[in-house]
C-alpha positions in Angstrom: 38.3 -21.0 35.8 38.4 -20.4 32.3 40.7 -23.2 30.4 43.8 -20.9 29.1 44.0 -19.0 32.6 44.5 -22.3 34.3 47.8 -22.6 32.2 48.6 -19.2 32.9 48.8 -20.3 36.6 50.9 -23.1 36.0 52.8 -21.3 33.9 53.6 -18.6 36.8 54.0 -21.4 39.6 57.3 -22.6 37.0 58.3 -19.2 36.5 58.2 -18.9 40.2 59.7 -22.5 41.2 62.6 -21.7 38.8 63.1 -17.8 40.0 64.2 -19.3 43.4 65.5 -22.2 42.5 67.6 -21.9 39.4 69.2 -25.2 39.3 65.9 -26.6 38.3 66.3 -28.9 35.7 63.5 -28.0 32.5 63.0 -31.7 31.8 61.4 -31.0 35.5 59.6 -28.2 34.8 58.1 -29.8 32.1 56.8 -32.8 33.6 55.4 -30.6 36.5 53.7 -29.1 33.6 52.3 -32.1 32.3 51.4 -33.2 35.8 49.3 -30.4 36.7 47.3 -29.6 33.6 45.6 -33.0 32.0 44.8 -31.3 28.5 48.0 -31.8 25.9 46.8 -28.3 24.4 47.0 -26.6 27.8 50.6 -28.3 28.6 51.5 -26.7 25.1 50.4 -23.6 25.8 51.5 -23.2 29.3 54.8 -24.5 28.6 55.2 -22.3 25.6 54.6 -19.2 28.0 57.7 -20.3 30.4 59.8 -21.0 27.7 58.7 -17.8 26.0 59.3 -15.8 29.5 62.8 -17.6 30.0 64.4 -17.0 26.6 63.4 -13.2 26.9 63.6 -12.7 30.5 66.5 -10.2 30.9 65.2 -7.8 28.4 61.4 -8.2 30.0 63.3 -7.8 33.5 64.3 -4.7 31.6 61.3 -3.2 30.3 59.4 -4.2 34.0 62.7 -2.5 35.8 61.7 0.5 33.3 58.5 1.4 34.5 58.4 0.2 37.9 59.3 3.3 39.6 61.1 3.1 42.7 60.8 -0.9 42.6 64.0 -2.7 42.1 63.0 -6.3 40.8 64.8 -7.5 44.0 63.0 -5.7 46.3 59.5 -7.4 44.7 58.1 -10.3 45.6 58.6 -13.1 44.1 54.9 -14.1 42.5 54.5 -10.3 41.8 57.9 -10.5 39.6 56.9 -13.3 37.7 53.6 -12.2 37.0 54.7 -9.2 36.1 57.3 -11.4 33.5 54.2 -13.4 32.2 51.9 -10.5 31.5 54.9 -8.5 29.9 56.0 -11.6 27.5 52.4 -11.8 26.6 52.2 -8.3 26.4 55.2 -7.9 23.9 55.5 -11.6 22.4 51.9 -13.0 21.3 48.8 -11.5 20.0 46.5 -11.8 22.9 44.9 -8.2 23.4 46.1 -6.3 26.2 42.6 -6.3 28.0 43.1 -10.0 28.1 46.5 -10.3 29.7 45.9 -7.2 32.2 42.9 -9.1 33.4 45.0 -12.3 33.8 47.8 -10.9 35.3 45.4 -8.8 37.5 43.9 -12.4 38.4 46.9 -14.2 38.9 48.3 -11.2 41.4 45.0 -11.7 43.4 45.6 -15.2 43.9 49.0 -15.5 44.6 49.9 -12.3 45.7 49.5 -10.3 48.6 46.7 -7.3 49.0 48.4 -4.7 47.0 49.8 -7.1 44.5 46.8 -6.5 42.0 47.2 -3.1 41.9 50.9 -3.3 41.6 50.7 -5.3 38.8 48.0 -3.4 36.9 50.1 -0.1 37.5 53.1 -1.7 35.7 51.8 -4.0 32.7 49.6 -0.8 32.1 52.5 0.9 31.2 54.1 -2.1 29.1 51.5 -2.4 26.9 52.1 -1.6 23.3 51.1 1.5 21.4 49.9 -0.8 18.5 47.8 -3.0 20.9 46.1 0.2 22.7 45.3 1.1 19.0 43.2 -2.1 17.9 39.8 -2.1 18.6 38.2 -4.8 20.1 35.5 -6.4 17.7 32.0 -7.0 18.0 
């Protein structure tokens, strides 16, 4: 498993742990993160996605609630949702190309999702991703 898409899971599993557990203290979170990854760059980065994801979430609940036809964010589940919250921050709030973060996301809904939950997620961050970003061109 590549180094960054290790955070990415443990980034999810704190988006998740707090989705259905809101009273969840963040000094908790954070030591979780620190816990499970052992790299201080890793712990930076993953915990730099769940704060990212948590100071934007309504308007990426938003955006997801946008596109998601016929799916309320209720009626998801709850890894799909918070995938779905991870790829879209990345999406919208960082540089990583879109390729990158649909194949994470993609990833992530395989391994914590159910059977359709790769798909699902594709169908939606597809539709997230920027203009600008479907404009670059990867380089050689």
């Amino acid at each position: 498993m590549a180094r960054r898409s290790k955070a990415r899971e443990v980034a999810v599993q704190m988006l998740y742990q707090v989705d259905l557990n809101p009273t969840v203290e963040l000094r908790a979170v954070r030591a979780m993160v620190d816990e499970a990854l052992d790299d201080v760059e890793l712990q930076e980065f993953a915990w730099r996605l769940f704060v990212g994801v948590m100071e934007v979430r309504s308007m990426l609940d938003q955006k997801i609630q946008g596109v998601a036809e016929n799916w309320s964010l209720k009626r998801m589940a709850p890894t799909d949702r918070n995938v779905l919250r991870l790829g879209a921050f990345e999406l919208i709030n960082t540089d990583t190309p879109h390729r990158v973060v649909l194949d994470e996301a993609i990833e992530l809904a395989r391994v914590f999702g159910s059977a359709q939950s790769a798909q699902f997620v594709n169908g939606v961050l597809d539709k997230l991703v920027p203009h600008e970003k479907r404009q670059l061109r990867p380089e050689n």
